[in-house]
N, C-alpha and C positions, 0 to 999 in steps of 0.2 A: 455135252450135246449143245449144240445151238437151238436157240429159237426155232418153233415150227406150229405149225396149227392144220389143220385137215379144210378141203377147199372140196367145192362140190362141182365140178367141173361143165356139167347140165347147164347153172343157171350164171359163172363166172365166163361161158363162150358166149353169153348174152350180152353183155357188159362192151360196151363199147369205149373204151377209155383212150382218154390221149396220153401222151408221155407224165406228164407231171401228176396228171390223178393219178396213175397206176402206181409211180412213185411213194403219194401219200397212202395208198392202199395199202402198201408192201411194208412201209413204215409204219402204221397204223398196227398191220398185223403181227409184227415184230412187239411195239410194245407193247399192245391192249392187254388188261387183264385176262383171267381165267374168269368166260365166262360172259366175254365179251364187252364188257364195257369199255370204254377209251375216254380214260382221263389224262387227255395229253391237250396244250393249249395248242393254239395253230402257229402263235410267234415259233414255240420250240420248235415246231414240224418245221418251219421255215430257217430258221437256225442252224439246226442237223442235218437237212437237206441242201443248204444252201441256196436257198429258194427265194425270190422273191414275197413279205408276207401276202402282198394282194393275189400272187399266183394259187398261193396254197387256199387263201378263202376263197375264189371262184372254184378251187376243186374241193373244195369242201362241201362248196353248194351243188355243186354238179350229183357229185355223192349222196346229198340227201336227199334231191331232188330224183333221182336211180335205185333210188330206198335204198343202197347200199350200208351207208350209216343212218340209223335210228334214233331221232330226235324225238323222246318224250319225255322231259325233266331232265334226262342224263341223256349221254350221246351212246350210241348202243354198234355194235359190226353188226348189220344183219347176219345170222348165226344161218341162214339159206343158202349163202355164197361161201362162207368161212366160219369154221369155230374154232377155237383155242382151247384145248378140255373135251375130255371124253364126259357126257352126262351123268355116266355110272360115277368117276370119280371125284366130282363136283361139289363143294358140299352145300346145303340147301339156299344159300344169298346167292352164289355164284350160278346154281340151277333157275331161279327165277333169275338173274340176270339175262341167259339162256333165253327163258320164254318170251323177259321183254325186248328181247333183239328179234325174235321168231316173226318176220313179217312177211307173209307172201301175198302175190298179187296172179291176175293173169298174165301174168308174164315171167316170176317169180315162183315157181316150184316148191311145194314145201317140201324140205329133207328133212328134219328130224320133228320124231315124234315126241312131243315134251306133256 
C-alpha cells in the first residue's frame, strides 16, 4: 500500500492554498510520522520537490501562519485538517504527539476527540 492519512474535508475547503503550499502539504503528509509530527528539514522539501528553497520557507510560513502546521518546540500537522494514524492504534508518544498538533480556532473546527 502506498502512503495515506485521513483529511477532514469541513476545515481542508477552508484552506486557501496556492500551488506550491499544497505541494509542500501533500509532501509533508506523505512523510510525517504517525502521529503527526514532521521531522523533515525545508532544504529536503525543496530538493525532492524541486523547489526553489526560499519558495518552500514563504510556504512554510504561510502554513504556520494558517495553523496548518504547528510550531511548539517541534513542528506539528494540525491533526484538524489531516492525521496519519488512527488514535485507537497509536501508541501513547505518538497519541500525545496527536493532541500537541490538536489546534483549533474560530475558523478551525475541532475533529477529533483526544
Amino acid at each position: 500500500l502506498g502512503q495515506f492519512f485521513i483529511g477532514f474535508a469541513e476545515n481542508l475547503l477552508q484552506l486557501d492554498l496556492k500551488p506550491t503550499e499544497f505541494k509542500v502539504v501533500i509532501y509533508i503528509l506523505k512523510m510525517m510520522d504517525y502521529g503527526n509530527l514532521v521531522s523533515l528539514k525545508q532544504s529536503t522539501i525543496a530538493k525532492d520537490l524541486k523547489l526553489d528553497k526560499s519558495a518552500v520557507n514563504r510556504a512554510w510560513k504561510v502554513l504556520i501562519a494558517k495553523k496548518v502546521l504547528i510550531d511548539n518546540g517541534h513542528i506539528y500537522f494540525n491533526s484538524n485538517f489531516c492525521t496519519k494514524g488512527l488514535s485507537s492504534s497509536l501508541d501513547k508518544e505518538r497519541i500525545e504527539n496527536l493532541k500537541r498538533s490538536n489546534v483549533s480556532d474560530e475558523n478551525i473546527k475541532k475533529m477529533l476527540n483526544l
